[in-house]
C-alpha positions as CSV (number, residue, x, y, z in Angstrom):
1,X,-24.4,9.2,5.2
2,X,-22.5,7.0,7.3
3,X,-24.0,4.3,9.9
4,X,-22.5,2.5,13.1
5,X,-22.7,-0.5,14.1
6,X,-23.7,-1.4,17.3
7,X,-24.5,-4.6,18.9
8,X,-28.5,-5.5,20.4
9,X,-26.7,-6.7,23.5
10,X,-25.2,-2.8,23.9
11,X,-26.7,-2.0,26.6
12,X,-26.2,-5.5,29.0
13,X,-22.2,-5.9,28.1
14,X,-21.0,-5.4,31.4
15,X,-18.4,-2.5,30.5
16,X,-21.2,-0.9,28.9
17,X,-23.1,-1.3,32.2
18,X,-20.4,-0.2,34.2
19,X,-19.5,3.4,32.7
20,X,-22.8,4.4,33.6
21,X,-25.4,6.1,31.8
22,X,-23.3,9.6,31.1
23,X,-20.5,7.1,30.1
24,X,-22.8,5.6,28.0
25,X,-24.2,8.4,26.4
26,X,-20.6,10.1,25.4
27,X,-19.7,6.6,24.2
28,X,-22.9,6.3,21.7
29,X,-22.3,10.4,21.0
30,X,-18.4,9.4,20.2
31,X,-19.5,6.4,17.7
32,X,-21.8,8.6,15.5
33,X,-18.7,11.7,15.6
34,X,-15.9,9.4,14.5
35,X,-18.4,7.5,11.7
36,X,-20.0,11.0,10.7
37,X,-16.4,12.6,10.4
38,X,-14.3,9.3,9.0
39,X,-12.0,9.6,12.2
40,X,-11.6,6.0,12.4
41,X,-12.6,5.8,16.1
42,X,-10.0,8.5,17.5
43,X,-11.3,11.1,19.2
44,X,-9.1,14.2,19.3
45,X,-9.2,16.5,22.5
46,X,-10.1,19.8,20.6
47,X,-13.9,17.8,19.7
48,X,-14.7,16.9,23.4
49,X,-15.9,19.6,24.0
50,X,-18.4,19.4,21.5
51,X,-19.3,15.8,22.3
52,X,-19.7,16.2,25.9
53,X,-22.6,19.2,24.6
54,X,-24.2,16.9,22.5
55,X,-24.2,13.6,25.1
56,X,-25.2,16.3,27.6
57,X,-22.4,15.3,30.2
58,X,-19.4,16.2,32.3
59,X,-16.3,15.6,31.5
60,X,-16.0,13.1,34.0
61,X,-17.7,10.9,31.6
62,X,-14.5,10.2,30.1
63,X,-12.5,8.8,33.2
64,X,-15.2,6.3,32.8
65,X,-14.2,5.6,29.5
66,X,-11.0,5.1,29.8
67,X,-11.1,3.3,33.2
68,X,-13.1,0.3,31.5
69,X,-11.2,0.0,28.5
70,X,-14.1,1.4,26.3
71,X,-11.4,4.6,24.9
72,X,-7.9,3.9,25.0
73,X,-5.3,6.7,25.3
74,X,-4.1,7.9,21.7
75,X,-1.8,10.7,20.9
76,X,-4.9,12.8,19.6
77,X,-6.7,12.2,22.3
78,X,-8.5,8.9,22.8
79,X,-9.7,6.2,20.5
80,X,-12.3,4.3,20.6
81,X,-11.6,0.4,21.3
82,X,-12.6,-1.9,18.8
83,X,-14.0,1.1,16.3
84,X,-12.6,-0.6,12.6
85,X,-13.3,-3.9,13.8
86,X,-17.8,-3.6,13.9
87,X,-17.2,-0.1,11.5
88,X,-16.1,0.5,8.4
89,X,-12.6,2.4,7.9
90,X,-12.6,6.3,6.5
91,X,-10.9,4.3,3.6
92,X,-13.1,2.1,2.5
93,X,-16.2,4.8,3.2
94,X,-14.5,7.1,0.9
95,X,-13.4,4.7,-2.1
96,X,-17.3,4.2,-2.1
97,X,-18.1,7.5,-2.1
98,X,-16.1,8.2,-5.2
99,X,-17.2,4.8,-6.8
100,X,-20.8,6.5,-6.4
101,X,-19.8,9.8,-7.4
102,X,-18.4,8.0,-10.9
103,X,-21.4,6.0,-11.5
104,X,-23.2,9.4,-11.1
105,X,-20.7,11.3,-13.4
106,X,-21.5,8.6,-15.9
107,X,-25.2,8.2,-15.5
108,X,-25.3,12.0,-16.1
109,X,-22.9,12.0,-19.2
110,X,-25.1,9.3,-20.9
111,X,-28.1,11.2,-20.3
112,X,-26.7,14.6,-22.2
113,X,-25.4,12.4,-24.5
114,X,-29.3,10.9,-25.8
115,X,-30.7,12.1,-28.8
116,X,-33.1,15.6,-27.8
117,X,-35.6,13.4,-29.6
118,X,-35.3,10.4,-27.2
119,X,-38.2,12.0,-24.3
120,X,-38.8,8.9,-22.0
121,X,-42.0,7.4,-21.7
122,X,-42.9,7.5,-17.5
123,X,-45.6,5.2,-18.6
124,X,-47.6,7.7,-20.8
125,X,-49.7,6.4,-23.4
126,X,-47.7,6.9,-26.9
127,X,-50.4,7.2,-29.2
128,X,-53.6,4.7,-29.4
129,X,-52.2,1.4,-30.7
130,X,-55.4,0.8,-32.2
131,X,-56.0,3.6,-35.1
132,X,-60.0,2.8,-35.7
133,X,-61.2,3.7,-32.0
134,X,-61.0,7.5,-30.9
């Protein structure tokens, strides 16, 4: 799962303000797509259509965009200014990924590898330490 970062002042930066609220919505809808999908804040034409369905807007909602500097012209489509610099890069989010998926791979060889005698203890009583009570 990926997460975006986005500022507690959002909603009173003055470009924000001034796209309006289906601006806003496709910009917030736009931020989740490119960190869900690793785009690295482009936003290719062939998935507007898709975020203009789930912002629940018109496509007009993109001349807004663009007309306050919030997407930038790209040869995909658009890209979302400032993206890498508050998010992290598809990059870095998939050398983690594989970092995690290695300390799993590990974790999961060292558990076949135990003895079948070794049964962990989940905080069972092993016996009664003391042999003269019942």
């Amino acid at each position: 799962m990926t997460w975006v970062r986005l500022d507690d002042g959002y909603f009173r930066h003055p470009k924000i303000r001034a796209i309006g609220r289906d601006g806003r919505a496709l910009h917030l809808a736009s931020m989740c797509w490119s960190a869900a999908n690793l785009t690295d804040g482009v936003i290719r034409r062939s998935d507007l259509p898709l975020l203009l369905a789930e912002a629940d807007v018109k496509k007009s909602a993109v001349a807004a965009l663009v007309a306050e500097g919030a997407w930038v012209e790209h040869p995909d489509g658009w890209e979302i200014k400032n993206f890498l610099t508050y998010n992290r890069a598809a990059e870095e989010v998939e050398a983690e990924r594989a970092e995690a998926r290695e300390r799993m791979r590990r974790a999961r060889e060292n558990k076949r590898a135990r003895s079948p005698e070794h049964r962990p203890n989940f905080g069972e009583s092993s016996g009664n330490p003391d042999p003269t009570r019942p």
